[in-house]
C-alpha positions as CSV (number, residue, x, y, z in Angstrom):
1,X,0.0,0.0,0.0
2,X,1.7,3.1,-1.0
3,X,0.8,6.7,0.4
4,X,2.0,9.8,-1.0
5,X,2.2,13.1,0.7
6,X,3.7,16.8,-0.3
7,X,4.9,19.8,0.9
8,X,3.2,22.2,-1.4
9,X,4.5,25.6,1.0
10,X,8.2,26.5,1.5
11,X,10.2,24.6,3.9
12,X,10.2,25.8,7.8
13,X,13.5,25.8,10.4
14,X,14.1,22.1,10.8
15,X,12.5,21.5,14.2
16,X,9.1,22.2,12.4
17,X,9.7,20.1,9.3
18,X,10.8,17.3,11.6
19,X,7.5,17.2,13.4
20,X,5.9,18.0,10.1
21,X,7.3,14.5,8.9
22,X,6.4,12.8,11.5
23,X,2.6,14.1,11.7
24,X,2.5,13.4,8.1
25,X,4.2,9.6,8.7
26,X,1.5,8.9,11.0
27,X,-1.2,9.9,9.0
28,X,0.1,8.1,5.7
29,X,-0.2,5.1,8.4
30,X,-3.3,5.6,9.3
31,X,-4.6,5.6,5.7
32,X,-2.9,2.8,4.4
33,X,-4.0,0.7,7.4
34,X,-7.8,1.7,6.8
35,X,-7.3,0.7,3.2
36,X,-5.9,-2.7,3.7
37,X,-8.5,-3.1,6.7
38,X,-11.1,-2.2,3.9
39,X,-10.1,-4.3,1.1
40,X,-9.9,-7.2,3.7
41,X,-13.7,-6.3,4.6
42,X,-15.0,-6.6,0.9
43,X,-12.9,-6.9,-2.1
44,X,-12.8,-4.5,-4.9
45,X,-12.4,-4.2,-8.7
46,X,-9.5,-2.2,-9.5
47,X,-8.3,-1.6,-13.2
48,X,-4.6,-1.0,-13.7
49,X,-2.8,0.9,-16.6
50,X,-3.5,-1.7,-19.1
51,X,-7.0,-1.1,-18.6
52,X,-7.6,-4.2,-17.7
53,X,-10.2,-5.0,-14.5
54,X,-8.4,-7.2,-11.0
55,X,-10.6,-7.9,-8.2
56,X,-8.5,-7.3,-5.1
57,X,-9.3,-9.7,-2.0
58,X,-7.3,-7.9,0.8
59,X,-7.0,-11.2,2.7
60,X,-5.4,-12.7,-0.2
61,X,-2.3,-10.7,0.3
62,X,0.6,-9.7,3.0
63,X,0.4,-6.6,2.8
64,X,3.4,-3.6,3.8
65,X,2.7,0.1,3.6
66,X,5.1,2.8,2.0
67,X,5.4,6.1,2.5
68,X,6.8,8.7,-0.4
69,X,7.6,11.8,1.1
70,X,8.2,15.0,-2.1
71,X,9.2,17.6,0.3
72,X,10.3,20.8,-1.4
73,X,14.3,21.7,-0.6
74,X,15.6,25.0,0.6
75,X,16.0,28.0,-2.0
């Protein structure tokens, strides 16, 4: 399960961004939990780039989430 988050305003002193990271890590969690926890509940239909259709039983799967942080760098 892969979350992605940004930093779409200019970077802060580093004490900020670090606990910026962190709320953002938790909340990417949090998400990717209550997706797996929802594909386990009731499977979906999912259609990948090939436009072809996959139905996705969550409790067929081990499942690992993955968080992509694009955080803007320092002018």
């Amino acid at each position: 399960m892969v979350q992605v988050k940004a930093r779409t305003i200019q970077p802060k002193e580093a004490d900020d961004e670090a606990a910026w990271i962190q709320k953002v890590a938790a909340k990417a969690v949090r998400q990717a939990k209550g997706t797996v926890r929802q594909l386990r509940m009731l499977p979906a239909d999912m259609v990948n780039g090939r436009a072809r259709t996959l139905s996705v039983d969550g409790n067929a799967y081990e499942w690992i989430a993955v968080f992509l942080l694009d955080h803007g760098h320092r002018a």
